[in-house]
C-alpha positions as CSV (number, residue, x, y, z in Angstrom):
1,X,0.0,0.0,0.0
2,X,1.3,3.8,-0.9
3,X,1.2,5.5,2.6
4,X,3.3,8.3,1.7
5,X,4.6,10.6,-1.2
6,X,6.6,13.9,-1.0
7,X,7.5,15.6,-4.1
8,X,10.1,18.4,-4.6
9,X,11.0,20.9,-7.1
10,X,9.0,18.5,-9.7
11,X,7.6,20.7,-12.6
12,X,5.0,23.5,-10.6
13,X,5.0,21.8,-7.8
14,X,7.3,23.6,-5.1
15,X,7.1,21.3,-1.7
16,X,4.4,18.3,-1.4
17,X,3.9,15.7,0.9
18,X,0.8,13.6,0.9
19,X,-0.2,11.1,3.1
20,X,-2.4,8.4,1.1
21,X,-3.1,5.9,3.9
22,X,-7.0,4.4,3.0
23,X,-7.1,2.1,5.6
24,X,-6.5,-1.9,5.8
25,X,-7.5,-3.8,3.2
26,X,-8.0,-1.1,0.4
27,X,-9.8,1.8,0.0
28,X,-10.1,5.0,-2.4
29,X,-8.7,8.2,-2.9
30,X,-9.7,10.7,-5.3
31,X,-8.0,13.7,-7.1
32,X,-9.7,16.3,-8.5
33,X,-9.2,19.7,-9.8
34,X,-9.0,22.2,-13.2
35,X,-7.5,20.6,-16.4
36,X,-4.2,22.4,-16.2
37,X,-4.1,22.6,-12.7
38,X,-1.3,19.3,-11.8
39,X,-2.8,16.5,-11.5
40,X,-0.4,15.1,-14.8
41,X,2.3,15.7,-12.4
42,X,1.3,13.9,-9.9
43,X,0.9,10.8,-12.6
44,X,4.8,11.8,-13.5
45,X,6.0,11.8,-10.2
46,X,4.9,7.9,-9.3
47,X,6.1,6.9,-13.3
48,X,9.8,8.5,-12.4
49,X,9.5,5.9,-9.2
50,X,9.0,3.2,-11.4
51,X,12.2,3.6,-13.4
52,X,10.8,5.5,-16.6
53,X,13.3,8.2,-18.6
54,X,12.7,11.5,-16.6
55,X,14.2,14.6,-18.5
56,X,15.9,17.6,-16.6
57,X,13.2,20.2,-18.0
58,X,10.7,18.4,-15.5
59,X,13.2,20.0,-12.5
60,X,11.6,23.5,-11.5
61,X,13.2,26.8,-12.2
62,X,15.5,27.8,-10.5
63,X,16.3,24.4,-9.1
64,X,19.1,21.9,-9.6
65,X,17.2,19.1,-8.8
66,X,13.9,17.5,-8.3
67,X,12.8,14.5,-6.1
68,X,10.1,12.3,-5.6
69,X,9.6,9.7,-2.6
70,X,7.2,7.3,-1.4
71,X,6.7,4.9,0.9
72,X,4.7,1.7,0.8
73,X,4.0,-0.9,3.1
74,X,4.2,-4.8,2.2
75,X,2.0,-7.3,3.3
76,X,3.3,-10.1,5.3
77,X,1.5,-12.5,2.5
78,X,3.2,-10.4,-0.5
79,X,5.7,-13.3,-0.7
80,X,7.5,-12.2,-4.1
81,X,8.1,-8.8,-3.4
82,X,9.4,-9.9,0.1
83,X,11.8,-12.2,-1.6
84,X,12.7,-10.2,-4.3
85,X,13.9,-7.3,-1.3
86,X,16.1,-10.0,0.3
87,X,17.6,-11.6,-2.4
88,X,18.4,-8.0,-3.8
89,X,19.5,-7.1,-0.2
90,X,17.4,-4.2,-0.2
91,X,15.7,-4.9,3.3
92,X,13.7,-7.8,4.3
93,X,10.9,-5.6,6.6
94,X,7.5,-4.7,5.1
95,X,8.1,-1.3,3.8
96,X,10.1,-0.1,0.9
97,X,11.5,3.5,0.4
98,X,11.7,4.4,-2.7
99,X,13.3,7.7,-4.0
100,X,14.5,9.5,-7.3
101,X,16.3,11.9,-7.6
102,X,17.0,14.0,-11.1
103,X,19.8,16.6,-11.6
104,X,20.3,19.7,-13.6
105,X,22.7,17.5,-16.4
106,X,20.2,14.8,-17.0
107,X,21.5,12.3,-14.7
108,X,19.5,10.7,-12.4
109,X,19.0,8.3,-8.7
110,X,17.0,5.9,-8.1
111,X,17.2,4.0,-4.0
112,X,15.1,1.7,-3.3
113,X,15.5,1.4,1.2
114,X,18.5,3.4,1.3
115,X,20.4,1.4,-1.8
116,X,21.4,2.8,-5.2
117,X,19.5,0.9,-7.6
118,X,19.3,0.6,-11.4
119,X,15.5,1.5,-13.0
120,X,16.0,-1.7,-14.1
121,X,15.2,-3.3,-10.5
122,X,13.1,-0.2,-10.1
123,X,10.8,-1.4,-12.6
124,X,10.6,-5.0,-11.6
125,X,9.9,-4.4,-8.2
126,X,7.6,-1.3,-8.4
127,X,5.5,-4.0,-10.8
128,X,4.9,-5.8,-7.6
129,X,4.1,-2.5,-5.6
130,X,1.3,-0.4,-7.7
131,X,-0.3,-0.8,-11.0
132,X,-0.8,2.2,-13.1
133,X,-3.4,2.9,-15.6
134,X,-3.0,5.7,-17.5
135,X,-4.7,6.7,-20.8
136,X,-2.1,5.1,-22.7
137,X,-3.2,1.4,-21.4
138,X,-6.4,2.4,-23.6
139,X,-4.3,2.1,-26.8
140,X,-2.2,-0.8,-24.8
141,X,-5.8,-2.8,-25.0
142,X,-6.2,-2.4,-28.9
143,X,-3.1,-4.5,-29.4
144,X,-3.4,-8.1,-30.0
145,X,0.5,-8.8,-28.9
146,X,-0.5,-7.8,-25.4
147,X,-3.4,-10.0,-24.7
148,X,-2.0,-12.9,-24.4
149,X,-0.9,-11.5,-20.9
150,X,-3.9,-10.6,-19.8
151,X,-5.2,-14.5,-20.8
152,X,-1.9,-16.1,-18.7
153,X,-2.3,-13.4,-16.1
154,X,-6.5,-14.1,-15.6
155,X,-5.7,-17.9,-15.6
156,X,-2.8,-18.2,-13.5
157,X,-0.5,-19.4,-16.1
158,X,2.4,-17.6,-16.0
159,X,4.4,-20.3,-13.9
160,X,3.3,-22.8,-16.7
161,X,4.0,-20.1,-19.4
162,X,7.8,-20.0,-17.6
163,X,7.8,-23.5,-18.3
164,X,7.5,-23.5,-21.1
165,X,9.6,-20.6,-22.1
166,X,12.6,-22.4,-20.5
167,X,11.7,-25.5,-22.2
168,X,11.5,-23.7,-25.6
169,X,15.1,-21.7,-24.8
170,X,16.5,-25.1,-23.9
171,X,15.7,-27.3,-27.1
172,X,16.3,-23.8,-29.1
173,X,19.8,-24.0,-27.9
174,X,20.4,-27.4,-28.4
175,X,19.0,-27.5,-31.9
176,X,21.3,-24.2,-32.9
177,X,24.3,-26.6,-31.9
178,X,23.2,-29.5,-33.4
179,X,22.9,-27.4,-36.5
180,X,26.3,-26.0,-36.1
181,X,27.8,-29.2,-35.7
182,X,25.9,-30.6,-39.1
183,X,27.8,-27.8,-40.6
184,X,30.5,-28.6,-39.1
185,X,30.5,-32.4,-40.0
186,X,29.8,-31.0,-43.9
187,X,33.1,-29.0,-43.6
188,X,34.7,-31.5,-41.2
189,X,37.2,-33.2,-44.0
190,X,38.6,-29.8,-45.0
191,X,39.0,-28.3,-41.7
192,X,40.9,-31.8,-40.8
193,X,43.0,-31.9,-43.4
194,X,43.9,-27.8,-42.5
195,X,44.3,-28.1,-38.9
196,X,46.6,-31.6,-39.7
197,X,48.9,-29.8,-42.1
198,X,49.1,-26.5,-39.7
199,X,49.7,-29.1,-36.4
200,X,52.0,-31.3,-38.9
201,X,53.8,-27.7,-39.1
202,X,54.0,-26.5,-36.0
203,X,55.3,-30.4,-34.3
204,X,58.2,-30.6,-37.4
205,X,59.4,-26.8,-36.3
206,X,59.5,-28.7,-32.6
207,X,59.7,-24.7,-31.2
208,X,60.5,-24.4,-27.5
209,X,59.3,-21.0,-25.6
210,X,62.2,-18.8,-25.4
211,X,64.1,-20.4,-28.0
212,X,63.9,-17.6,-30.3
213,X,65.3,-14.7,-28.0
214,X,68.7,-17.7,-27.1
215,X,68.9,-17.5,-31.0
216,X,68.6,-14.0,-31.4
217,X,71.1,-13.5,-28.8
218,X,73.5,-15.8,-30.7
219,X,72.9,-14.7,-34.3
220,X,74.8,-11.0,-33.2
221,X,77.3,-12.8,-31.5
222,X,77.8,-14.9,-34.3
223,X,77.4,-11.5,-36.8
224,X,80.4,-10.1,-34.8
225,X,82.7,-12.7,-33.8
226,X,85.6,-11.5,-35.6
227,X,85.5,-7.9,-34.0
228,X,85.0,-9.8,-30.7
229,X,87.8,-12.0,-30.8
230,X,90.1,-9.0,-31.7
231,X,88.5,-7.0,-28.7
232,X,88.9,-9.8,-26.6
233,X,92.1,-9.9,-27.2
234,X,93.4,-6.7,-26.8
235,X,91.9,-5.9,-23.6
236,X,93.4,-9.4,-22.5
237,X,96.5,-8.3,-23.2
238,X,96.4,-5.2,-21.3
239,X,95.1,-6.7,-18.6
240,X,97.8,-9.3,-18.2
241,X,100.4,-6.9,-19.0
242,X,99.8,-3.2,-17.6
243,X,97.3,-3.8,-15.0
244,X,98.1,-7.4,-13.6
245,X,102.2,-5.8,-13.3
246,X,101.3,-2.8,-11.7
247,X,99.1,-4.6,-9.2
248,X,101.6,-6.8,-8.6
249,X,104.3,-3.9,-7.9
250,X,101.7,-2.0,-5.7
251,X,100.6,-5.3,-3.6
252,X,105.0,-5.6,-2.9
253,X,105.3,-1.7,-2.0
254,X,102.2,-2.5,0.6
255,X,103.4,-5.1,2.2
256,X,106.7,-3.6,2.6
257,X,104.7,-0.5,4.6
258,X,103.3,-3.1,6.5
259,X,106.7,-4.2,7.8
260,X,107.8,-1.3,9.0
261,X,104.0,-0.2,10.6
262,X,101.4,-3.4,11.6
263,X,98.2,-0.8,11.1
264,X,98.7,-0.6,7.5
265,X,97.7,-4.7,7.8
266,X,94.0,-4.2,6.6
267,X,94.6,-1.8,3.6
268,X,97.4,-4.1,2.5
269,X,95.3,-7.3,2.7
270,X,92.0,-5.2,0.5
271,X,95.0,-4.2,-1.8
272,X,96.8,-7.5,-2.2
273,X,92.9,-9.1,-3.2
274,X,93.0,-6.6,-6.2
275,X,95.2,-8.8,-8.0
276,X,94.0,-12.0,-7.0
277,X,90.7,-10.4,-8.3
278,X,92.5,-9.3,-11.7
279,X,93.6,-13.1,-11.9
280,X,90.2,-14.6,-11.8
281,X,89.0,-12.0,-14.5
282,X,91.7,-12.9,-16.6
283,X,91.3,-16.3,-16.5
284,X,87.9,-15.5,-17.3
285,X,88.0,-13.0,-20.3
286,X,90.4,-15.6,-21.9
287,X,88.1,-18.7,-21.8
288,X,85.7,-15.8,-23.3
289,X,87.8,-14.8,-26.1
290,X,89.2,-18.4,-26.7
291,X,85.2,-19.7,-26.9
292,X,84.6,-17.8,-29.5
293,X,84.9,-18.1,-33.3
294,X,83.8,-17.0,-36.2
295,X,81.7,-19.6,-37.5
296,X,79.6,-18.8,-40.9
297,X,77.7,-22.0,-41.1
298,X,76.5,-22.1,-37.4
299,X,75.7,-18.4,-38.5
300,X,74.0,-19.7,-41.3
301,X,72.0,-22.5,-39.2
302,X,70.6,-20.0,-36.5
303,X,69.4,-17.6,-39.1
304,X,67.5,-20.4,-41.0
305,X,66.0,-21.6,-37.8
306,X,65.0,-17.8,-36.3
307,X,63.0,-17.2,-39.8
308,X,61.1,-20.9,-39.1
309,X,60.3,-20.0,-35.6
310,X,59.3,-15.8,-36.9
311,X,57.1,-17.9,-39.6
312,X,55.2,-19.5,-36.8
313,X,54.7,-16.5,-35.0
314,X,53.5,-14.8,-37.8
315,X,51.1,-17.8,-38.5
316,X,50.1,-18.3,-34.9
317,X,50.6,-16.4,-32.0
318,X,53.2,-13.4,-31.1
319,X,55.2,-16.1,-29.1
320,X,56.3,-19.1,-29.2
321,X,54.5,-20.0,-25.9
322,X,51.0,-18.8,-27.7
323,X,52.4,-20.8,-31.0
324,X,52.4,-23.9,-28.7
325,X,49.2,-23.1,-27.0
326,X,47.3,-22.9,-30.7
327,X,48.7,-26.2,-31.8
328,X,47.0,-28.2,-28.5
329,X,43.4,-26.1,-29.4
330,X,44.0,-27.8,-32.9
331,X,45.0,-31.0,-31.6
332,X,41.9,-31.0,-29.4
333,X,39.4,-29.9,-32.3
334,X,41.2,-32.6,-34.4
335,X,40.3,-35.1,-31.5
336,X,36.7,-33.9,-32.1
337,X,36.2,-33.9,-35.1
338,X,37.2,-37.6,-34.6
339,X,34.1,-38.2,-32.3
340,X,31.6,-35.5,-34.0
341,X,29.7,-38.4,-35.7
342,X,29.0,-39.5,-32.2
343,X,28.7,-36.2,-30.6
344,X,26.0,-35.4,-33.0
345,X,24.1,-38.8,-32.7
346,X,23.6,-37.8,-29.3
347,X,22.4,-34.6,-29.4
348,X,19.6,-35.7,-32.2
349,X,18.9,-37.8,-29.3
350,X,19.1,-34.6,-27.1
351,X,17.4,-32.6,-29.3
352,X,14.6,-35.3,-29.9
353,X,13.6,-36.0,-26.5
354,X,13.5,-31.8,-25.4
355,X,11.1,-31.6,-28.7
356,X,9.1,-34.2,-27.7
357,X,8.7,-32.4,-24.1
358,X,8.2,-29.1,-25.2
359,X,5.5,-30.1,-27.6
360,X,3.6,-32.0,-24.6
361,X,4.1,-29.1,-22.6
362,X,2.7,-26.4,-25.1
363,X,-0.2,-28.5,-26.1
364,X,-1.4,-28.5,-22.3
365,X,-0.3,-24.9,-21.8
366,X,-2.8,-24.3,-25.2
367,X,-5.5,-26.4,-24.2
368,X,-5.6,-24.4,-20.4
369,X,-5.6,-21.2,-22.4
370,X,-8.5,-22.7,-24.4
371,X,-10.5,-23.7,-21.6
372,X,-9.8,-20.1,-19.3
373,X,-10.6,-18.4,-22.3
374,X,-14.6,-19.3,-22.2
375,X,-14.0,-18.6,-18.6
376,X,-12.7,-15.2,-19.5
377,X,-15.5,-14.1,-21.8
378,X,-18.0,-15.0,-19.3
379,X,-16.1,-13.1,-16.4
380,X,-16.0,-10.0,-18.8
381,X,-19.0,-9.8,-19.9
382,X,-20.2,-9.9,-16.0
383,X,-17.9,-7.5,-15.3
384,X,-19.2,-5.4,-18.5
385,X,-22.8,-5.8,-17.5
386,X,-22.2,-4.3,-13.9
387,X,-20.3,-0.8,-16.2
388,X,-23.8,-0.6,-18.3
389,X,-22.6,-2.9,-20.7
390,X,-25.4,-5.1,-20.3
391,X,-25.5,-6.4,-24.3
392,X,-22.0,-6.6,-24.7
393,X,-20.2,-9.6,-26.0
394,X,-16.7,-10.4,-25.5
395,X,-15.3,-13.2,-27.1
396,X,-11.5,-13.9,-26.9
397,X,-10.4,-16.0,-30.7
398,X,-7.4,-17.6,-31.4
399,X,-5.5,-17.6,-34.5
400,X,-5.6,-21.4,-36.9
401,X,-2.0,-21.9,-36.7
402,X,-0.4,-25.6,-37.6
403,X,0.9,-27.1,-34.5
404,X,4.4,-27.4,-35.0
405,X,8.0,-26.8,-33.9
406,X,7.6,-24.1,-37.3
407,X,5.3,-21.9,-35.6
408,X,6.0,-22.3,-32.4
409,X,7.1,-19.4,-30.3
410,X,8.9,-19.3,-26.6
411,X,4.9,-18.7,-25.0
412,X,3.4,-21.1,-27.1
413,X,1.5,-21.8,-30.0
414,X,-1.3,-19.1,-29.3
415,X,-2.3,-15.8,-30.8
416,X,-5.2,-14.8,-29.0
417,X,-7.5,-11.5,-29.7
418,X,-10.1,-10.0,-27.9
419,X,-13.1,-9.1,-30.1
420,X,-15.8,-7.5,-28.9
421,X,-19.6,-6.1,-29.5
422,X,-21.4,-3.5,-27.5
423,X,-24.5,-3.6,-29.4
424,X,-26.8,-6.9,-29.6
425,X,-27.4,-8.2,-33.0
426,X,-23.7,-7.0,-34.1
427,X,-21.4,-9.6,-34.4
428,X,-17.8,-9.2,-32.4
429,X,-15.1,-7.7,-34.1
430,X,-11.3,-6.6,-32.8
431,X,-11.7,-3.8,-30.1
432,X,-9.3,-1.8,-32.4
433,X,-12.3,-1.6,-35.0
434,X,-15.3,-1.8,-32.9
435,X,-14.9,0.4,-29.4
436,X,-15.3,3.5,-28.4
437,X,-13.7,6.1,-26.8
438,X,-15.7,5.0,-23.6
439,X,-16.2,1.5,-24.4
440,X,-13.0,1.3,-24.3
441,X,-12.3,2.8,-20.6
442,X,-14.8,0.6,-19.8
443,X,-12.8,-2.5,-21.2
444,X,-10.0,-1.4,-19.8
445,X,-11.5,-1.0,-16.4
446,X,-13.2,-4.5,-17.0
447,X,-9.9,-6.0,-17.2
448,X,-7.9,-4.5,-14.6
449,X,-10.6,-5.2,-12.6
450,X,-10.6,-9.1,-13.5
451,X,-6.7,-9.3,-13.0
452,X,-6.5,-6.9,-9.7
453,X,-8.3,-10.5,-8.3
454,X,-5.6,-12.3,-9.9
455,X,-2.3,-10.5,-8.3
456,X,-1.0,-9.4,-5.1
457,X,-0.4,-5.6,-6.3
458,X,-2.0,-4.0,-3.4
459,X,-2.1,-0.2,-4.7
460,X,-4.1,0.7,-8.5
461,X,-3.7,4.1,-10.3
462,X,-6.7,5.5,-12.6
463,X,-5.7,8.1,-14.4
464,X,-8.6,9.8,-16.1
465,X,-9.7,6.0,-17.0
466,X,-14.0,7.9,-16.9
467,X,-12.8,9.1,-20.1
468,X,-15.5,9.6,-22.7
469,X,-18.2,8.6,-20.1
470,X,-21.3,10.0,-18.7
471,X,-24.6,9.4,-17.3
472,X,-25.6,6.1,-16.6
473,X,-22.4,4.9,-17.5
474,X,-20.5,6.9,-14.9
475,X,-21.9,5.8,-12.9
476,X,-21.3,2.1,-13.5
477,X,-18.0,3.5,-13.5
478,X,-17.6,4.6,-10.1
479,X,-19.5,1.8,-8.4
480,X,-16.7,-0.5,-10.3
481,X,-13.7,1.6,-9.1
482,X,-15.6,1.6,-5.1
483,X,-16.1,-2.2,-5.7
484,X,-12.5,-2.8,-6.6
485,X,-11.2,-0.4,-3.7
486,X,-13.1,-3.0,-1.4
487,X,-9.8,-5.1,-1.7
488,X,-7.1,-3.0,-3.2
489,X,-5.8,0.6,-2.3
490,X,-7.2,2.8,-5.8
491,X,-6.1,6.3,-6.0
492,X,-8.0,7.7,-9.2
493,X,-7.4,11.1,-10.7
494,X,-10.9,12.0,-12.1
495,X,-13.1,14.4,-13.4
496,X,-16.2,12.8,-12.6
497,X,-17.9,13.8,-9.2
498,X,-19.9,10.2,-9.3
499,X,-16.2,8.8,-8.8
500,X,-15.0,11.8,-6.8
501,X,-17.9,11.3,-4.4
502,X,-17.1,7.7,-3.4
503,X,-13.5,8.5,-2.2
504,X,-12.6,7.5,1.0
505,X,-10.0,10.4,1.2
506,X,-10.3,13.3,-1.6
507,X,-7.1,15.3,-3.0
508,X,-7.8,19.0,-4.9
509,X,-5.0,20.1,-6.8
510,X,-4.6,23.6,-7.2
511,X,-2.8,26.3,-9.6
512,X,-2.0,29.3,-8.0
513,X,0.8,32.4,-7.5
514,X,2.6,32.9,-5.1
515,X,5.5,35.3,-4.3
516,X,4.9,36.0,-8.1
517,X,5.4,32.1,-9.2
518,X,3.1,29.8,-10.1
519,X,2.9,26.3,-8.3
520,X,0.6,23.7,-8.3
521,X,-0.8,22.7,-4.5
522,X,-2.5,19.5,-3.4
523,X,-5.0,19.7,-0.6
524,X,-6.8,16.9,1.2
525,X,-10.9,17.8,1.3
526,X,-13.1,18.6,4.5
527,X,-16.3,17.6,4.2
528,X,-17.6,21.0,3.1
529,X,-14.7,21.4,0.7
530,X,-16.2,18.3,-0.8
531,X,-19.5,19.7,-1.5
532,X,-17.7,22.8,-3.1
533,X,-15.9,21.0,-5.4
534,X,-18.4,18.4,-6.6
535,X,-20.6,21.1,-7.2
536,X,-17.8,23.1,-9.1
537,X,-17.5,19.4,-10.9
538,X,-21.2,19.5,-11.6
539,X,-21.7,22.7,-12.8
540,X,-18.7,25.1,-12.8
541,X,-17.5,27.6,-10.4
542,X,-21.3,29.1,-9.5
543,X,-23.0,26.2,-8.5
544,X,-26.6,26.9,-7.4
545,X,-28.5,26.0,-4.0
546,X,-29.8,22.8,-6.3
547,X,-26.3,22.6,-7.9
548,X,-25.3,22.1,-4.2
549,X,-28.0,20.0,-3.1
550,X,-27.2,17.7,-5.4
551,X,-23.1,17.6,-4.4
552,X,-24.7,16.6,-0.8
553,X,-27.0,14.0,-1.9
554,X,-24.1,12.6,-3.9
555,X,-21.6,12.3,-1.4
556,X,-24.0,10.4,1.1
557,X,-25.1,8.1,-1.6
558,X,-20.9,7.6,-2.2
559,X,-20.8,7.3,1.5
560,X,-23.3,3.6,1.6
561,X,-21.9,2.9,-1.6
């Protein structure tokens, strides 16, 4: 149930905050005023809570931001939405908090109990919070795509319908593969004999990672071996002539100072390990220069090998590791193509028996629709009769389709469409070519009415759904909308005072100026602000004693209703 809204900065509305508590069980409240007067924004504010676009022109001037927040309660026995909270960690108590926020660049917020949400989750779980029927779900109506949900939704299918749908997404998916691995079998003799020659390739070149940096490495050695032996040997020699000798006479003169003073020890001992140092380095820059050589066909051998291992690269990876790692994905599709004769005899097999399944279950589904379709017409038409459609027919048809895995779809096989005749003698035809602009409020109405029964959605909106409707048929209307608010919370934004009359609690919204800005106000109704205003509703703003009268008589008849 909506207990609480509070609007800020939205369009002309400066600072609201409504409480819209009807009392347990359901209830109705009613909002009223002057076309122009705010009662679209209103509508706006509880779509931007349900995760719909919201532009930055809707924020007020002179604002950098609007918000809109409302508070519902959860019944203990609204199982879903309590699960969907938890498992979304968004709270596990029975009231949700939901607020949006919308800034001066566009961007908006939407929390749902505190967390950032996407309007994504908005949507799905303000779905299971409050319905919302605006004018547009008139037009919603005419379209034959949509009543199939209102079938489902009437005869509790849609856990049968989710059956199905996973059933159809299953064998769909194993029939794409099966499919791609006929292809595959078609092609299977020239892809083995490519990925053999490409393996055959990559196991005669026997690469190992690394390989081709040691090579590199060599090849410039190789390149430059001549210049290398001759600079080898050079600084050999100077290093056992000039340097080794002069270490030698300096390590003597030290230990010679040592003789005549014992504190020059240390210093002589770092000194004398220079040239046992120089030794070792000599020792090694020989074995250096006497390993190397100039070798042209070893030079001839590495470069033959480094364009073999580059061609591999080239072919199959950027390294030789990656080179390596392509040829065991080829082995291993080589090793399946080996066994696709048998992979693919099994998933016919696969294949077969989800078929078979599917089709069971989508013949079941269609024969439930079948059967809660008479059970729909029948519940319409009662439900049209008690809105003074007394003669009207309603007959939902289904489309002659062949029964097959050719036309079948993830809900089914069935294309149902509502037809319809409001006068007798006329035979039914599709609501898009037979109803009116009030007919079809009252078809509307008719149906939400039927599925309200059918979920746990506690709170309805009406927006404007009287429509193209007077007289006797307004006041069908209203005793509908009362009837329904016997088990659901209804607000309804109307212009009709037989509605207005029946409200539990009654909102007038307001244009006015103030501090030279116009701003839309919302006001809850006394009782002699109701008279007012149904007579204003009745017969403009100088309603007469009868005018008035009449406004009374009204609201106590709304009041036994």
């Amino acid at each position: 149930m909506l207990c609480e809204l509070r609007i800020e900065n939205l369009a002309l509305i400066s600072s609201l905050r409504l409480n819209l508590e009807t009392g347990a069980g359901g209830g109705l409240a009613v909002m009223t005023g002057e076309t122009g007067a705010g009662k679209s924004i209103m509508l706006r504010a509880l779509h931007m809570l349900t995760g719909e676009r919201a532009s930055a022109d809707w924020i007020r001037a002179g604002f950098d931001s609007c918000q809109v927040e409302a508070l519902f309660e959860v019944a203990p026995a609204h199982a879903e939405l309590l699960a969907q909270l938890e498992a979304q960690g968004l709270g596990d108590g029975g009231s949700v908090i939901i607020r949006r926020q919308i800034m001066a660049n566009g961007k908006s917020r939407l929390h749902i109990n505190g967390s950032l949400v996407t309007a994504r989750q908005a949507a799905e779980l303000t779905a299971l919070l409050l319905n919302i029927a605006g004018q547009h779900e008139h037009q919603q109506l005419l379209q034959p795509s949509r009543h199939l949900d209102c079938l489902d939704t009437f005869a509790d299918l849609w856990p049968r319908r989710e059956t199905v749908v996973g059933m159809y997404r299953a064998w769909k998916e194993a029939s794409d593969r099966l499919t791609a691995l006929r292809q595959a079998e078609r092609d299977k003799e020239q892809r083995r004999d490519f990925l053999s020659y490409q393996l055959r390739e990559i196991r005669e070149a026997n690469p190992i990672p690394g390989e081709d940096e040691d090579l590199a490495t060599e090849k410039k050695r190789l390149k430059n071996a001549e210049g290398l032996i001759r600079l080898a040997q050079e600084n050999l020699y100077l290093f056992e002539g000039e340097v080794l000798d002069r270490l030698t006479v300096l390590r003597r003169g030290v230990e010679q100072i040592v003789q005549l003073d014992s504190a020059a020890g240390p210093m002589a001992e770092e000194i004398g390990g220079y040239t046992f140092v120089a030794e070792e380095h000599i020792q090694n820059l020989r074995r250096y220069r006497d390993g190397l050589e100039s070798n042209p066909h070893r030079l001839e051998q590495v470069t033959e090998r480094l364009d073999i291992l580059q061609q591999l690269k080239r072919k199959y990876g950027e390294s030789l590791a990656a080179v390596l790692a392509w040829a065991e994905e080829a082995a291993a599709e080589l090793s399946r193509i080996a066994s696709l004769d048998e992979e693919i005899a099994q998933l016919e097999k696969e294949v077969a028996a989800r078929q078979t399944e599917l089709l069971r279950a989508a013949a079941d589904l269609s024969a439930q629709r079948q059967r809660a379709a008479a059970k729909m017409e029948a519940a319409m038409e009662r439900e049209l009769s008690s809105l003074a459609l007394a003669k009207a027919v309603f007959t939902v048809r289904f489309q002659d389709i062949a029964k097959d895995t050719t036309t079948l779809k993830a809900s089914g096989w069935d294309r149902p469409e509502f037809f319809f005749s409001a006068n007798p003698g006329e035979a039914p035809r599709p609501l898009a070519k037979v109803a009116s602009g009030g007919e079809l409020s009252r078809l509307m109405l008719a149906m939400k009415c039927l599925l309200a029964q059918k979920d746990m959605v506690e709170t309805v909106i009406f927006d404007e759904v009287d429509a193209g409707i007077g007289g006797e048929a307004a006041e069908a209307v209203a005793k509908k909308i009362k009837e329904l608010s016997g088990h659901h919370q209804v607000l309804c934004i109307t212009h009709l005072p037989q509605i207005a009359a029946r409200g539990d609690l009654h909102f007038r919204v307001e244009k006015a100026a103030k501090e030279g800005r116009t701003q839309s106000e919302v006001r809850r109704l006394n009782s002699d602000e109701r008279v007012s205003e149904l007579a204003r509703m009745l017969a403009g703003h100088s309603p007469s004693e009868r005018t008035l009268a009449w406004a009374r008589e009204l609201l106590a008849k709304g009041a036994t209703a």
